[in-house]
N, C-alpha and C positions, 0 to 999 in steps of 0.2 A: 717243468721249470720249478725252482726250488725257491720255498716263499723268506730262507736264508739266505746273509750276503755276507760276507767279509766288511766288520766296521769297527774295525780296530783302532784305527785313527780318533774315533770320541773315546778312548780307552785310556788312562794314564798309566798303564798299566807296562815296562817294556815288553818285546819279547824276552822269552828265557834266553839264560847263559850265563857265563860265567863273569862274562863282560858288562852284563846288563845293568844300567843306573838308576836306580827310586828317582822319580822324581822330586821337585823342591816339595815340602807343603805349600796346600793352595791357601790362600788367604781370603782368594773372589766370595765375591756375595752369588747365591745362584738358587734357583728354585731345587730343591731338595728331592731327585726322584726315590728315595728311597733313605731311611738313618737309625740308628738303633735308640731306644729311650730306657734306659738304667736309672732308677730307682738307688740311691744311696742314703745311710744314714750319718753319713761322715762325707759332705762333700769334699773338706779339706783335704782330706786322705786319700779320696778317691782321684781327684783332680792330680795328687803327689803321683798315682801308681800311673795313673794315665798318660800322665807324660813325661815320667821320669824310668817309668820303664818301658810303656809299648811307643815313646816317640811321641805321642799326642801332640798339640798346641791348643791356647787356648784362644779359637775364637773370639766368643764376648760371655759374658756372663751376669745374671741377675743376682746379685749376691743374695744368698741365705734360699735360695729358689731354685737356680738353672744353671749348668753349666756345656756350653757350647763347645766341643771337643773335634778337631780334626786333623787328618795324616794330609794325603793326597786329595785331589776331586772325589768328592761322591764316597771319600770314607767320614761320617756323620757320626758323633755321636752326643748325647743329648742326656747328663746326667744331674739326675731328677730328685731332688730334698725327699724323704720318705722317713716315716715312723723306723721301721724296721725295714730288715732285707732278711733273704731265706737264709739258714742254716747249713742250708750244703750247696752247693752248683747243682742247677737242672740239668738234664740230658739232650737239650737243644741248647745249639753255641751257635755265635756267629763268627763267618767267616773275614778276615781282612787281607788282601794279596800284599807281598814283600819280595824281594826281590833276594834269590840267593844269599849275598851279600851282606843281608841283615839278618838271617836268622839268630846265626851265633849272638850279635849284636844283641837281641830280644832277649833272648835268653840268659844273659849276661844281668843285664840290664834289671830284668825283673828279678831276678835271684840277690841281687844286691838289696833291692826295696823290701821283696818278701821271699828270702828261700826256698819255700815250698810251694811256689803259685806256680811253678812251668813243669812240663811231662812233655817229654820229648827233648831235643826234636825226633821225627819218625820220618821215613820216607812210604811214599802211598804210593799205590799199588796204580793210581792212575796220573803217575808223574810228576808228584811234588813232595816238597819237604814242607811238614806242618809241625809247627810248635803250639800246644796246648796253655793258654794262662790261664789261671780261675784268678779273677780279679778282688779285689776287698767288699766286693757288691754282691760275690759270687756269680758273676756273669763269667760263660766262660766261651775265652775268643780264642780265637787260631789264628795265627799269622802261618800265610799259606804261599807256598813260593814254587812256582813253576818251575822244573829240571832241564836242562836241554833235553831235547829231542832226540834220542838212538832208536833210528829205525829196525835195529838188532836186538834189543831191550824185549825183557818183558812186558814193561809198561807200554812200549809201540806193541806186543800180541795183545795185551790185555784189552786194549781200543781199537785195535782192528778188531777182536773178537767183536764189538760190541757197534761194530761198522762207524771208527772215527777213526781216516787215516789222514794223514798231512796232505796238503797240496802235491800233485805232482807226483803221487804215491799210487799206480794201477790204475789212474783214471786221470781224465784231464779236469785241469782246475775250475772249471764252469759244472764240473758232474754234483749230482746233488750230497748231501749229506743225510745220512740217517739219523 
């Protein structure tokens, strides 16, 4: 028996497609399992790109201090008064899901705030379109968006190569997952 379950339901997440809707932003109060904390020197600025290009809202905020930043449930982020920030973007980013629908949207969006902050969009080799922002903090996020599913697709060999196939796909849907 397999110690995974299907729990998509605590997910805000839809499935992919073409049809598929973002949900609202959440506004709830909630214990935070998980949130990013970005270090800015300019919160004003940072708050402008935040939500004026990747969608942000502004929670609550400790003015000159904290700024409480979020999309969906469980998308957190936490940007933080600092001396200075790096000079270039690190080589670790975090990841945020979007839904088809908004890439273009994102990408738009931040290219109006700051032209040279977005690369891509790209499509990945394990079934999504990601668009790369390096933000005014130099944090660099990805808005990551799920493809539908073509079981004829590379991207369906590339995950069965790697033993992840859909429900329903060569095995019955209680068989374990690799």
């Amino acid at each position: 028996m397999s110690d995974h379950y299907n729990a998509f339901e605590i997910s805000p997440v839809p499935a992919p497609g073409p049809e598929a809707v973002a949900p609202e932003p959440f506004r709830g109060i909630y214990g935070m399992p998980a949130f990013v904390t970005i270090p800015t020197n300019d919160l004003a600025a940072s708050v402008d790109f935040w939500v004026r290009g990747l969608g942000f809202f502004e929670l609550f905020s400790i003015p000159g201090t904290l700024v409480h930043l979020r999309r969906w449930a469980f998308q957190d982020v936490l940007l933080v008064s600092a001396a200075s920030v790096p000079a270039q973007a690190p080589a670790m980013s975090v990841s945020f899901a979007c839904v088809l629908s908004q890439v273009d949207s994102v990408v738009e969006a931040c290219r109006a705030v700051n032209p040279d902050s977005v690369d891509g969009p790209r499509d990945t080799p394990w079934n999504t379109r990601d668009v790369e922002v390096i933000t005014p903090e130099k944090a660099r996020i990805v808005f990551t968006a799920a493809k539908p599913f073509d079981p004829a697709s590379q991207e369906a060999r590339n995950l069965e190569a790697i033993g992840i196939t859909p429900p329903g796909v060569g095995r019955d849907d209680s068989a374990e997952h690799a």
